[in-house]
RODO-2510 file (C-alpha; in nm, 4 decimals, decimal comma):
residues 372
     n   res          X          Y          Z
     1     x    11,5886    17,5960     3,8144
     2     x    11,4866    17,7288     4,1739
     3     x    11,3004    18,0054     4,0247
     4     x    11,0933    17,7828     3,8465
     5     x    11,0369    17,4958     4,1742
     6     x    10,9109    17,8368     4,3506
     7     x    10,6659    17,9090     4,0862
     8     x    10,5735    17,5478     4,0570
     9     x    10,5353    17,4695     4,4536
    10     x    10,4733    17,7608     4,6889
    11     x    10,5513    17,7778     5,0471
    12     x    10,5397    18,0146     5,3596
    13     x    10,8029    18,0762     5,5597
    14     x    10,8856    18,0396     5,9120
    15     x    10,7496    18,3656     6,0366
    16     x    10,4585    18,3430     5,8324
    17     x    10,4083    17,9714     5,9799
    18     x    10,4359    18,1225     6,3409
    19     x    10,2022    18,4425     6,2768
    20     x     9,8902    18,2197     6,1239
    21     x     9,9686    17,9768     6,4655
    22     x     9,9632    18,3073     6,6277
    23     x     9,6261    18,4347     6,4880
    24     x     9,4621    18,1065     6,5591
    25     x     9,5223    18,0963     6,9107
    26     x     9,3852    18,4639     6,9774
    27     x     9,1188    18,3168     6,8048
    28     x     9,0408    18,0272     7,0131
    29     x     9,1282    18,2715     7,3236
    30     x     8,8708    18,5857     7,1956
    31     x     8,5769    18,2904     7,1479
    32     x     8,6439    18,0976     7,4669
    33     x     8,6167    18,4076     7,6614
    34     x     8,2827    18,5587     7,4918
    35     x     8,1364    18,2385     7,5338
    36     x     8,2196    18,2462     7,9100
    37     x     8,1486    18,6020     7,9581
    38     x     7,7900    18,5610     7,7404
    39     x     7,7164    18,2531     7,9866
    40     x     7,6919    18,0084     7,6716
    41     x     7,9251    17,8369     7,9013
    42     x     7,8796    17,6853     8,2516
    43     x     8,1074    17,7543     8,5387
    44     x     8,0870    17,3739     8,5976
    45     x     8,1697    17,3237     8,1535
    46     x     8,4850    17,5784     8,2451
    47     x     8,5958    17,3886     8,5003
    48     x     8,5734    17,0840     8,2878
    49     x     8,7796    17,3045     8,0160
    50     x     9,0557    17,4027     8,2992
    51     x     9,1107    17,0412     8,3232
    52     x     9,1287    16,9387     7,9718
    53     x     9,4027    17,1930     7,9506
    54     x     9,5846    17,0594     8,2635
    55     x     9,5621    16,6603     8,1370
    56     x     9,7002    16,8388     7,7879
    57     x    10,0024    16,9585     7,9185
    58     x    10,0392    16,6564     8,1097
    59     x     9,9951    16,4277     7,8470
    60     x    10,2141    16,5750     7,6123
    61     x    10,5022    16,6357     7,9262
    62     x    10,4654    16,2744     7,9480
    63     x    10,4809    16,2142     7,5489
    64     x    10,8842    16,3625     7,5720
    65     x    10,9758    16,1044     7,8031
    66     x    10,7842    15,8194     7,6271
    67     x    10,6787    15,8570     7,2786
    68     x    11,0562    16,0842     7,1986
    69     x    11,2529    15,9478     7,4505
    70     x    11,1407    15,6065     7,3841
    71     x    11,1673    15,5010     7,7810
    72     x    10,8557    15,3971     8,0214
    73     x    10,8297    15,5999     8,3412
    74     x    10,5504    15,5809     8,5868
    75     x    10,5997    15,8542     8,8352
    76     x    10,4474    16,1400     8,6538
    77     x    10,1943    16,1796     8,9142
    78     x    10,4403    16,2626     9,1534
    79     x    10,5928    16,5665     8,9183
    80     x    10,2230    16,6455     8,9155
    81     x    10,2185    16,6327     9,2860
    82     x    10,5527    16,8773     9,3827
    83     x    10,5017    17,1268     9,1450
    84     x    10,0880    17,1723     9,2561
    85     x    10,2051    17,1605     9,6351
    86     x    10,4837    17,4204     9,6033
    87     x    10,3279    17,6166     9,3460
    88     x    10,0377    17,6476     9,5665
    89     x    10,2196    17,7004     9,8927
    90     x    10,4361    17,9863     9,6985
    91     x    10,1333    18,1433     9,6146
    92     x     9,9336    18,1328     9,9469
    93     x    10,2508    18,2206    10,1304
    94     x    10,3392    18,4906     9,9017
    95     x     9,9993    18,6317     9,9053
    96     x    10,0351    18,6763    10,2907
    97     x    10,3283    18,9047    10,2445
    98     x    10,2339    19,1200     9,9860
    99     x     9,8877    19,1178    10,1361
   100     x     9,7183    18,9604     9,7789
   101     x     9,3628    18,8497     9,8932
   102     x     9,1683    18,5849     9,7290
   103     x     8,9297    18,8559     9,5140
   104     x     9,2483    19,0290     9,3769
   105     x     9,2940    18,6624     9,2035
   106     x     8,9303    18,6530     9,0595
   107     x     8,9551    19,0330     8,9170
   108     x     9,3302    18,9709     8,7855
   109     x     9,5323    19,2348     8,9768
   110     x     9,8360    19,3217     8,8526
   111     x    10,0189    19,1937     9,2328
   112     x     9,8257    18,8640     9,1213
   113     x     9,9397    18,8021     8,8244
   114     x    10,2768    18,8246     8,9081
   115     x    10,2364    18,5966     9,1935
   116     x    10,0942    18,3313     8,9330
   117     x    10,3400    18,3498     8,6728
   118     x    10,6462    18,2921     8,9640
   119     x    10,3932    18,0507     9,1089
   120     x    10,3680    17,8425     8,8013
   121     x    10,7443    17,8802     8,7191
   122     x    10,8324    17,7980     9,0927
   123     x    10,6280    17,4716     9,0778
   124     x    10,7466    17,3639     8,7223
   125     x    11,1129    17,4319     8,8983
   126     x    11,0734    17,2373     9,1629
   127     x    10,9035    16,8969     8,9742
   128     x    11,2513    16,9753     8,7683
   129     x    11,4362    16,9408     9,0408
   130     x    11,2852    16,5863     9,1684
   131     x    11,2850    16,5109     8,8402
   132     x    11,6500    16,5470     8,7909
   133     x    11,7266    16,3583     9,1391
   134     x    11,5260    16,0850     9,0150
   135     x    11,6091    16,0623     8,6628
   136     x    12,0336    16,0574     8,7075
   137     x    12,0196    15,6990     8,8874
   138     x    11,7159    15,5996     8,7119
   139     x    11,7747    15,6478     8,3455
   140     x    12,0478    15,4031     8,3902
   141     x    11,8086    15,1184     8,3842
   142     x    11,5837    15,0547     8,0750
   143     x    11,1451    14,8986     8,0350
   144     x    11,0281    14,7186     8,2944
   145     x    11,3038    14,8440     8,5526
   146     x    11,2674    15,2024     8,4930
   147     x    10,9093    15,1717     8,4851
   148     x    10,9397    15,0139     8,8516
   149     x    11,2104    15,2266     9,0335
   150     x    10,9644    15,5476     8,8864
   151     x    10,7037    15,4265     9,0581
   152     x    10,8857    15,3691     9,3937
   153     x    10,9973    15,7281     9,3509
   154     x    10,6482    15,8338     9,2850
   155     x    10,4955    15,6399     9,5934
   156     x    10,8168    15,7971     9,8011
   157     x    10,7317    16,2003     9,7156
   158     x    10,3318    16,0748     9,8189
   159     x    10,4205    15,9678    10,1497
   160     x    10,6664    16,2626    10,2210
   161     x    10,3690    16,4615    10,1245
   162     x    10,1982    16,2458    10,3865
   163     x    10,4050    16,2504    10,6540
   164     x    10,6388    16,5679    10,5958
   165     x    10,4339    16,8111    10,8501
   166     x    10,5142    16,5704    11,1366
   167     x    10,8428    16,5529    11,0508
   168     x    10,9073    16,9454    11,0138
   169     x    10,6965    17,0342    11,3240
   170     x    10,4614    17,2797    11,1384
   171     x    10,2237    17,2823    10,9035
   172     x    10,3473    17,2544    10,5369
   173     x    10,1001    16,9871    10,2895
   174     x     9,8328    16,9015    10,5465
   175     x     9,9217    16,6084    10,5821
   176     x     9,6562    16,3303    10,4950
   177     x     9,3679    16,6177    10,5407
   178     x     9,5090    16,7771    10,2457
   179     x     9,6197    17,1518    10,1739
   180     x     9,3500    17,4001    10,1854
   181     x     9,2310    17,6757    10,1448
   182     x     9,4026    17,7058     9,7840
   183     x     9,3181    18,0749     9,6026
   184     x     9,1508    18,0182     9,2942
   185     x     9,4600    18,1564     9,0773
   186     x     9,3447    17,8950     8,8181
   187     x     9,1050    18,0053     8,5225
   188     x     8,9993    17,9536     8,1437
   189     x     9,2536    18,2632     8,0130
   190     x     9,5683    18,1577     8,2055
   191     x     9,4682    17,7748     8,1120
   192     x     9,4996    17,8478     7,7599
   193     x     9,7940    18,0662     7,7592
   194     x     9,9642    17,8337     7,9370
   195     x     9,8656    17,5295     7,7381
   196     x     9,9483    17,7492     7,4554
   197     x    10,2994    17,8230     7,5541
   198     x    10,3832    17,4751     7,6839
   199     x    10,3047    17,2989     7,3499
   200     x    10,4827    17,5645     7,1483
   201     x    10,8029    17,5140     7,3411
   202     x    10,7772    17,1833     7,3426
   203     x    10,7130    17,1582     6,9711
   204     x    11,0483    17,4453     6,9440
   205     x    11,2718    17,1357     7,1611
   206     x    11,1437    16,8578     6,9544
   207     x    11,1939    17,0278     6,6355
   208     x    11,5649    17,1564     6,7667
   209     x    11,9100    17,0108     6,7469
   210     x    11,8379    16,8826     7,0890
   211     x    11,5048    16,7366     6,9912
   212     x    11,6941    16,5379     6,7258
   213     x    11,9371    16,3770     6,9519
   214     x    11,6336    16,2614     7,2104
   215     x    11,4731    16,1101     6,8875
   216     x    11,7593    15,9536     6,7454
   217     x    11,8182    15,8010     7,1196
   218     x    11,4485    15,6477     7,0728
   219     x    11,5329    15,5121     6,7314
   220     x    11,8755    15,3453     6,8048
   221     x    12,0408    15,4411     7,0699
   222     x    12,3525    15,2354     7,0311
   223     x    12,4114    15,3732     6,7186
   224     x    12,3113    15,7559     6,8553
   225     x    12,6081    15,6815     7,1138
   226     x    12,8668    15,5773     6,8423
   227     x    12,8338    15,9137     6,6260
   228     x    12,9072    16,1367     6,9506
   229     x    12,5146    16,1809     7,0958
   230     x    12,5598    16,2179     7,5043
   231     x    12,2764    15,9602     7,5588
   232     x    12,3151    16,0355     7,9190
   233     x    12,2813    16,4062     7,8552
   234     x    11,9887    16,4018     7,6616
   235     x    11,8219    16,0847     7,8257
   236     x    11,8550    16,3589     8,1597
   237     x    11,7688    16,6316     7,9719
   238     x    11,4282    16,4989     7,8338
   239     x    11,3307    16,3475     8,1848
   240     x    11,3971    16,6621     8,3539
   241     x    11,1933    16,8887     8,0830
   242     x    10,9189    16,6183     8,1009
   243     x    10,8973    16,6580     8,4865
   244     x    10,8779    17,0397     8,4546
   245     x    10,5954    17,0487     8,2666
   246     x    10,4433    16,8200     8,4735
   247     x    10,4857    17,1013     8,7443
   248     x    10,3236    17,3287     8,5854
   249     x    10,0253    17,1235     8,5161
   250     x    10,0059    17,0754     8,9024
   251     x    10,0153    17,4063     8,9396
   252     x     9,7127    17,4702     8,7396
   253     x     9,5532    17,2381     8,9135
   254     x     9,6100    17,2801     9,1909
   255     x     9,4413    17,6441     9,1695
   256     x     9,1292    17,4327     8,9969
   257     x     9,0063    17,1971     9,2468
   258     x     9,1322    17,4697     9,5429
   259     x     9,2868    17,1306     9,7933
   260     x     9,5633    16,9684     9,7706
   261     x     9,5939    16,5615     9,8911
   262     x     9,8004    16,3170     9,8404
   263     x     9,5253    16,0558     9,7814
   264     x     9,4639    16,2071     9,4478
   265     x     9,8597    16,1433     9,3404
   266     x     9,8852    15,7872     9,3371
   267     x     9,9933    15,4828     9,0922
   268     x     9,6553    15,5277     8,9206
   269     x     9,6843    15,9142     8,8365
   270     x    10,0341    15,7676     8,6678
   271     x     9,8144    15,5256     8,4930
   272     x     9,5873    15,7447     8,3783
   273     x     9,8143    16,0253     8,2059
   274     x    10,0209    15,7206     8,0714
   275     x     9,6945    15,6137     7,8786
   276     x     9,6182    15,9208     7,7402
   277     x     9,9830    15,9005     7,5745
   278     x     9,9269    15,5601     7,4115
   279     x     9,5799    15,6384     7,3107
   280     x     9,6510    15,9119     7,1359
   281     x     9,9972    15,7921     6,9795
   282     x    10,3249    15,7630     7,1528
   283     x    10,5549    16,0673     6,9125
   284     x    10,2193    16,2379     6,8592
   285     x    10,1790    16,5822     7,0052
   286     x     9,8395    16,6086     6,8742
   287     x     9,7554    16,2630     6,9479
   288     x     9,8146    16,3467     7,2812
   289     x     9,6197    16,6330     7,2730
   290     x     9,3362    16,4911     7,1212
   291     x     9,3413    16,2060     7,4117
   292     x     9,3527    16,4294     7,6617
   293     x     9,0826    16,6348     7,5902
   294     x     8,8356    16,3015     7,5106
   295     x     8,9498    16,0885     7,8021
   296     x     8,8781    16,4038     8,0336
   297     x     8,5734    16,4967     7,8829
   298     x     8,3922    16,1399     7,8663
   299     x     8,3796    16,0595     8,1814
   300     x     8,2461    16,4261     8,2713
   301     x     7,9689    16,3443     7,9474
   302     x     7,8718    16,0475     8,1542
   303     x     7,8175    16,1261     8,4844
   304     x     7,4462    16,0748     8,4366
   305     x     7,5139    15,6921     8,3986
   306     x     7,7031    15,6873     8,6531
   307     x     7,6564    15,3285     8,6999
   308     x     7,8178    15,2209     8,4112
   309     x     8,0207    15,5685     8,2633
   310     x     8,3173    15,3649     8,3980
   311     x     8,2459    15,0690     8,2077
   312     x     8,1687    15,2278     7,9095
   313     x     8,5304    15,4244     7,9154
   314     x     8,7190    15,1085     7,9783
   315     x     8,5205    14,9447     7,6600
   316     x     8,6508    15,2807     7,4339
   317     x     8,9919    15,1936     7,5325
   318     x     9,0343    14,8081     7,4284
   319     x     8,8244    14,9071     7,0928
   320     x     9,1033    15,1489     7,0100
   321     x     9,3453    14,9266     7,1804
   322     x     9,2082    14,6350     6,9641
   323     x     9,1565    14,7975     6,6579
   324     x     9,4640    15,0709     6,6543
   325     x     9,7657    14,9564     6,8602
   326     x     9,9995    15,1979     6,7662
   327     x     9,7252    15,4704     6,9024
   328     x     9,4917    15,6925     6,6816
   329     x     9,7407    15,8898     6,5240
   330     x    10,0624    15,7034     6,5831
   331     x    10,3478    15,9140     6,5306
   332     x    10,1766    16,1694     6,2994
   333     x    10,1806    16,5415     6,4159
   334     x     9,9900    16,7922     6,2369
   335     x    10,1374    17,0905     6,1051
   336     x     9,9065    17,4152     6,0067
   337     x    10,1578    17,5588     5,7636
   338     x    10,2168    17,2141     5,5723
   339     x     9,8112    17,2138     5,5352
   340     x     9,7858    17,5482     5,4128
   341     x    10,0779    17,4936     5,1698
   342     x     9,9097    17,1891     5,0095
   343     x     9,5829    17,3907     4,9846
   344     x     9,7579    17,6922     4,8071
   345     x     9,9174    17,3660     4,5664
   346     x     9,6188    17,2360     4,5146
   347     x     9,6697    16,9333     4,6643
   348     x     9,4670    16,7286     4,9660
   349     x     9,5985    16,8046     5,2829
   350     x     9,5538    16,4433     5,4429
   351     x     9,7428    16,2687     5,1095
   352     x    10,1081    16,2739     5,1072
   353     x    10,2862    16,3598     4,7668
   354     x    10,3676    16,1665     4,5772
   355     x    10,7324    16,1338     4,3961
   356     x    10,8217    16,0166     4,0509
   357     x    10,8951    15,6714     3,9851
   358     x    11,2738    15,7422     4,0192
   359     x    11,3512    15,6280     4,3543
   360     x    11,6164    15,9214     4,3937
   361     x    11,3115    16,2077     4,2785
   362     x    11,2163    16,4500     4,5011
   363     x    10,9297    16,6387     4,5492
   364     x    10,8887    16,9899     4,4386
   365     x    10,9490    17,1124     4,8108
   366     x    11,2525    16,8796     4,8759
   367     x    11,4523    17,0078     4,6171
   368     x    11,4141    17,3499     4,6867
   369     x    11,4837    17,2983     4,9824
   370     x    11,8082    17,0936     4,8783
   371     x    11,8881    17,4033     4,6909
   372     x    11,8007    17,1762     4,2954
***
């Protein structure tokens, strides 16, 4: 019987799943460059692309503690915030020592390279950290509470950020002036890997054992408790992840825009990433994705009204709001190997398949799987 489901319905396997990922993202990577390089793209349209990449990985950071999690934080600007400051006080400090100057960044030396990859890792480290100091007390409470005491913790890391070199004697943040004189360690190749790396092992968590008990917290979490899920565990767990990420995004960006200030980490940054969660589809990766890259890009598109570019962006989001509550793509998440194995079926990749009119069939794939 399984030897004729595997004639009948063909499928790849896990490794094969993870090479054609694989080959698509060198892809993307070998055209983004050329383009670059060939000057079919703007420095100013890079840029723009740096930042899409950032709001991705913040947007989907965000997506574990919302959409999977199921809970409502607002501080995520303030993750943003502690990983870009230390990431980019690491690297300028680091770069003193080991005597890294700012063109050894833009040519991709071998001592600057390292310093960005423990950069990045310090930041997303330390928005861990605040993120597990906030999220122990604060995952006790649940909606409109948790939503509040996250934004009090967000507003408290913006005025330490404020106020912290007054307090420590010497120069640290820069205080309301901002942080300076930022290397630009930040460009369209480490972007993408990045990106590329965050949303795999995100995807890998989700799609884990651990991923499973966040979900199943989201979905009930009463009954999640009563079959032996440590909702506190995983409630801490998710939090924490989702603030790391969020530290690495403000360590990318932090070596985009080259200055730091705390101005620029307020409720409304919160606000902002939070939207491009619901737009897209709280439980959607892609969604997310997707959100991120329009709600970055449209305001950039425009810039030449920019009397009423603001207006018009607020209109796009109660359309969608109106129209699609539940976001553009809900809780769907597209999967490249599921495509390709309904196109080698002969079947449409955006239909779902259909079972038999036995409500206990399965599908071709579901009993071989099932071992039928």
């Amino acid at each position: 019987m399984a030897e004729a489901i595997n004639k009948a319905y063909r499928t790849l396997s896990i490794k094969q799943r993870y090479l054609i990922n694989a080959i698509l993202v060198v892809i993307f990577l070998i055209v983004g460059e050329l383009m670059i390089d060939s000057g079919a793209i703007t420095r100013y349209q890079t840029t723009v692309i740096e930042q899409v990449g950032i709001y991705i990985i913040m947007a989907v950071s965000l997506n574990i503690a919302t959409g999977y999690l199921g809970q409502l934080p607002l501080g995520h600007a303030g993750f943003m915030s502690v990983g870009g400051y230390s990431c980019a006080i690491f690297i300028m400090r680091m770069a003193d020592v080991m005597g890294v100057g700012a063109r050894d960044f833009v040519t991709g030396s071998p001592a600057a390279i390292l310093l960005f990859i423990l950069g990045i890792i310090f930041g997303g480290l330390c928005a861990a950290l605040a993120g597990l100091i906030i999220g122990i007390p604060a995952l006790r409470l649940k909606g409109d509470y948790l939503a509040i005491i996250t934004l009090g913790f967000a507003e408290i890391i913006r005025v330490v950020m404020l106020n912290i070199d007054d307090v420590l004697g010497f120069q640290l943040t820069g205080g309301a002036k901002g942080l300076t004189g930022i290397p630009s360690y930040t460009n369209f190749l480490n972007t993408f890997i990045v990106v590329a790396i965050s949303l795999f092992l995100i995807h890998t968590m989700m799609k884990s054992r651990h991923g499973r008990c966040i979900l199943s917290i989201r979905d009930n979490e009463i009954a999640a408790e009563s079959v032996g899920v440590n909702t506190t565990y995983y409630k801490t767990l998710a939090f924490v992840v989702s603030a790391f990420f969020a530290g690495v995004g403000g360590g990318l960006y932090a070596g985009c825009i080259g200055v730091m200030m705390p101005a620029k980490f307020g409720f409304m940054k919160s606000i902002e990433i939070l939207v491009m969660v619901v737009l897209g589809g709280m439980g959607s990766m892609l969604g997310s994705v997707l959100s991120a890259t329009v709600l970055t890009i449209l305001p950039e598109a425009l810039r030449a009204f920019s009397d009423y570019r603001m207006v018009v962006y607020a209109v796009v989001l109660i359309v969608v709001m109106i129209f699609r509550p539940q976001g553009l793509l809900g809780t769907y998440d597209f999967s490249m190997g599921d495509t390709i194995e309904k196109l080698m079926n002969g079947q449409l990749p955006w239909k779902k398949q259909k079972k038999d009119e036995d409500p206990d069939a399965q599908t071709p794939k579901e009993a071989q799987s099932n071992g039928r």
